[in-house]
C-alpha positions in Angstrom: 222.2 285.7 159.8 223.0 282.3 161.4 220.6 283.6 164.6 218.1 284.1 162.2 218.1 281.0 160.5 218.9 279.2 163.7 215.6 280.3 165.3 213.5 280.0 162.0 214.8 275.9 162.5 213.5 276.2 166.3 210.4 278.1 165.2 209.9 274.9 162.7 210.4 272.4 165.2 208.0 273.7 167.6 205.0 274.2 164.6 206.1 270.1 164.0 205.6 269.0 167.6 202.4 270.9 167.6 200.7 268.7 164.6 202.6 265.9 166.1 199.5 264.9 167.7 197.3 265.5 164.5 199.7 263.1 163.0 198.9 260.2 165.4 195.6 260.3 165.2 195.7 260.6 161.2 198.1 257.4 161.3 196.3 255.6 163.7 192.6 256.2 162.5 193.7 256.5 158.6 196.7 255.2 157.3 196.9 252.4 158.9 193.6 250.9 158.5 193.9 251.8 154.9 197.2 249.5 155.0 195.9 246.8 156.8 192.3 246.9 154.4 194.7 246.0 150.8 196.6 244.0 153.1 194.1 241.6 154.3 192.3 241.6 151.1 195.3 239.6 149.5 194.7 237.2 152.3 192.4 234.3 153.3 191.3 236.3 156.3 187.7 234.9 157.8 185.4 234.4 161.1 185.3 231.2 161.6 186.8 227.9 160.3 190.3 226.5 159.8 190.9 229.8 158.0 190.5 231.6 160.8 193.6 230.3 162.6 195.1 230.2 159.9 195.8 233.5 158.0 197.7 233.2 154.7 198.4 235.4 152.1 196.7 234.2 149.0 197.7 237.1 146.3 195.4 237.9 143.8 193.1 234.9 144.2 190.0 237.0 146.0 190.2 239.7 143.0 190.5 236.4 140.8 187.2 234.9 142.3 185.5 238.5 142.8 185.7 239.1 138.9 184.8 235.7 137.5 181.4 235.8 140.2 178.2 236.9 138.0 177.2 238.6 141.3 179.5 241.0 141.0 178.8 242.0 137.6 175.3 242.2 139.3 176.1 244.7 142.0 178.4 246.8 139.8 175.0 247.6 137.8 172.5 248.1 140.3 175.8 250.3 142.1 175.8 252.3 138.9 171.7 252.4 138.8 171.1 253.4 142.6 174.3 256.1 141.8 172.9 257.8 138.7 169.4 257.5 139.9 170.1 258.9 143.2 172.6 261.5 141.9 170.0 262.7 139.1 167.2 263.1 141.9 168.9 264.3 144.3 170.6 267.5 142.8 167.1 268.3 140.6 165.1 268.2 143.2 167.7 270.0 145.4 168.1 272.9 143.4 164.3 273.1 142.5 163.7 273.2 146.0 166.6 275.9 146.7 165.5 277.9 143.5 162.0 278.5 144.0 162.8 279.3 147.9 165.3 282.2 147.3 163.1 284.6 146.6 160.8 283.8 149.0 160.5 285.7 152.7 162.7 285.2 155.6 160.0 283.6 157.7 159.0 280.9 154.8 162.5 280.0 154.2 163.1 279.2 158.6 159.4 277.2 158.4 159.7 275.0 154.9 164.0 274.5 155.5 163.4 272.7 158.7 160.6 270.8 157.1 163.2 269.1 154.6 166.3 268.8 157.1 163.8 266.2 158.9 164.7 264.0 155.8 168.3 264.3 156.1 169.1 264.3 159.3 166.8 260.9 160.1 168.8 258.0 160.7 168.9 255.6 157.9 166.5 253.0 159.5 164.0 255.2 160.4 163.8 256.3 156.3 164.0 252.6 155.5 161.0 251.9 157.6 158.9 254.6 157.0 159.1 253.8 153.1 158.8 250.7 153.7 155.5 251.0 155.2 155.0 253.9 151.9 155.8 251.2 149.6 154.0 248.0 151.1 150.9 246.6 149.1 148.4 247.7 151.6 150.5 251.2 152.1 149.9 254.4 151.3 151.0 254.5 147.8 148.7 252.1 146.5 145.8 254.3 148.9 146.6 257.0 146.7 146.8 255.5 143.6 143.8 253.4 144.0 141.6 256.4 144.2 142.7 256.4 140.3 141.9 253.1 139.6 145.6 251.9 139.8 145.6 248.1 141.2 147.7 247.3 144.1 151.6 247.1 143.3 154.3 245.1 145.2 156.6 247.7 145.1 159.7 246.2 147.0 159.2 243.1 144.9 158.2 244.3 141.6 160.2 247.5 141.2 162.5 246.9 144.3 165.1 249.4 142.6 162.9 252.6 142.0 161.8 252.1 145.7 165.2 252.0 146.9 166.3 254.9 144.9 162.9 257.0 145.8 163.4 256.6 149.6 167.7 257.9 149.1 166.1 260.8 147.0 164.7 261.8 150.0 166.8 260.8 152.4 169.6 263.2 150.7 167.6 265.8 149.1 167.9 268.1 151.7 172.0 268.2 151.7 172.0 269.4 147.9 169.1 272.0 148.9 171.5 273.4 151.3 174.7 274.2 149.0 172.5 275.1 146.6 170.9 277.8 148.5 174.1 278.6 149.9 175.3 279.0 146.4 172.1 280.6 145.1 172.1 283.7 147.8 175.8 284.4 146.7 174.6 285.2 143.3 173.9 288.9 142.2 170.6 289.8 141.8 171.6 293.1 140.0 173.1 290.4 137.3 169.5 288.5 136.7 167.7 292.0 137.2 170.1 293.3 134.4 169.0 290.2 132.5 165.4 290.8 132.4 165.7 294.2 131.7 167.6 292.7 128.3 164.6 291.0 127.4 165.6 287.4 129.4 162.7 285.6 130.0 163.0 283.0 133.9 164.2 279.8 131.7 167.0 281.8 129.8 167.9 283.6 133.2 168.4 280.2 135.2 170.1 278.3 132.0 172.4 281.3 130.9 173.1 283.1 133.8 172.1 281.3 137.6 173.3 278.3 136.3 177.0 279.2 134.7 177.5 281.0 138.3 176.7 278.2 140.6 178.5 275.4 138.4 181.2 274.6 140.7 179.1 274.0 143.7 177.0 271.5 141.2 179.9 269.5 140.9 181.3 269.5 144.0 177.3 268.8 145.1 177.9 265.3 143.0 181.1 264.5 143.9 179.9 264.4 147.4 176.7 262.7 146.6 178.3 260.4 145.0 181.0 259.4 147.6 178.3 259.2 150.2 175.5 257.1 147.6 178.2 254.5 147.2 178.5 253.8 151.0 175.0 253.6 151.2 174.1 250.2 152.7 171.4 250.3 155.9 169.0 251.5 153.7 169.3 249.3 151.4 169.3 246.3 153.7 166.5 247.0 156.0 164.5 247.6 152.5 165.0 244.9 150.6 167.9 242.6 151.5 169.6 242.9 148.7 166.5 241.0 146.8 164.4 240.3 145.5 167.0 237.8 143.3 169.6 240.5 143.7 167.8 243.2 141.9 168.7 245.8 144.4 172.6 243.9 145.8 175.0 247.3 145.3 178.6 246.4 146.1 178.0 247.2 150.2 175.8 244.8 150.2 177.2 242.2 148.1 180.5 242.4 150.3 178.8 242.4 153.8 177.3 239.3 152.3 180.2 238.0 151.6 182.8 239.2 154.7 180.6 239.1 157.4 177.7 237.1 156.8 179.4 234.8 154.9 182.7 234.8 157.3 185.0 235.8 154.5 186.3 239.1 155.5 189.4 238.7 152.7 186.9 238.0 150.0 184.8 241.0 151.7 187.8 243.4 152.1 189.0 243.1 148.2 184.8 244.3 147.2 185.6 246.6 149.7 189.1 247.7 147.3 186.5 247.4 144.6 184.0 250.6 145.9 187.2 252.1 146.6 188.2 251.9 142.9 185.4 253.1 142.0 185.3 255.9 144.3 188.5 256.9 143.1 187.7 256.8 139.3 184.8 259.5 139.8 186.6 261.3 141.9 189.5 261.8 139.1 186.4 262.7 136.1 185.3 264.9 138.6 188.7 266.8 139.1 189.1 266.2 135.3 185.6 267.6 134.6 186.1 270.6 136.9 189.6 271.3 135.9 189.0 271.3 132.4 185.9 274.0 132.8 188.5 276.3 134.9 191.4 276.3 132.0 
């Protein structure tokens, strides 16, 4: 019994010292920088000036000053806008796309898939410049719509927000199409054939059957969209700025703004704690939402 037990301890020991390394890395690339991020935004932490030499820790006077700056009232709604509008583009589209391509052949499905991965896999640059030259006054949108008679629109000045969101629509459509297809070819088709036979018509087959079976890998679809939209900053940037008068400043904007262009990196680093926060509340609806369904 005590050989037993005695090599169960060594059989223990050597499965440790085989994650030891795993550990490291997680420590080094994960837990620490997440120590040192709430650390340093309690601090007066910045690039350049007396500050700079001379780190202090200030408490909660960069949360005091993030809260009481309209701007970041500002960024917490166009955050929520680009988020929603994304989100709601994204997985429609998505799961149009995936729907109407399941029943198609094999050799459709390996020419059209590809055609969409282009989106997603394009760095975010490239999408902010193409659109941008899509969205310009003399760019192909207004070509398009002035064969209707529509006047030329500003689009990144006028309705710098819808741009911004159209061009992340696109950018991420493709990822949703792919779990939903995933998700789509694991569902029976004796189940919807069984269906019709009952009299279903397509709508009530998608709302009360295709639907119902694919609803956990809709919500995990958002919660990953969403983690990802809220990081979204490049194409942002290279689109608008941020402006025109912060229409389209979302929290990674507001606090590159403030850490790095503007030298502050403890101001920067407690926005940062902010998209964090936020993060972290969707992510517990999201477990709520999901877990409540389950029970």
């Amino acid at each position: 019994m005590f050989t037993k037990q005695k090599y169960g301890i060594v059989e223990e020991l050597k499965k440790s010292v085989l994650l030891l390394p795993a550990v490291i890395v997680l420590l080094c690339f994960f837990i620490v920088p997440i120590i040192l991020t709430i650390y340093y935004s309690f601090t007066n932490l910045a690039l350049s000036g007396s500050n700079a030499q001379n780190l202090q820790f200030v408490g909660l006077s960069n949360y005091k000053r993030m809260l009481t700056d309209p701007t970041t009232i500002t960024s917490i709604k166009n955050t929520l806008i680009f988020l929603v509008g994304s989100l709601a583009g994204q997985t429609i589209l998505g799961f149009l796309i995936a729907y109407f391509m399941k029943q198609k052949a094999r050799v459709f499905r390996s020419v059209v898939g590809p055609c969409f991965l282009i989106g997603w896999v394009m760095p975010e640059i490239v999408v902010a410049l193409c659109f941008m030259a899509f969205f310009k006054e003399n760019g192909t949108l207004n070509a398009i719509l002035g064969i209707v008679g529509v006047r030329n629109i500003s689009w990144l000045y006028e309705h710098p927000m819808i741009s911004v969101i159209i061009a992340n629509i696109w950018h991420g459509t493709a990822f949703s199409m792919l779990n939903f297809q995933s998700a789509l070819d694991n569902v029976s088709g004796d189940i919807e054939e069984a269906a019709r036979v009952d009299g279903a018509n397509r709508v009530q087959v998608l709302w009360k059957i295709i639907i119902p079976c694919i609803k956990d890998t809709i919500a995990t679809n958002i919660m990953l969209n969403t983690l990802s939209t809220l990081g979204v900053y490049g194409l942002i940037y290279a689109m608008t700025g941020g402006g025109p008068a912060n229409k389209t400043t979302t929290l990674p904007i507001y606090m590159y703004n403030q850490g790095l262009k503007g030298m502050q990196l403890g101001f920067g680093t407690a926005i940062g704690m902010l998209i964090l926060f936020v993060g972290v509340i969707c992510s517990i609806l999201y477990t709520r939402i999901l877990g409540t369904k389950e029970k």
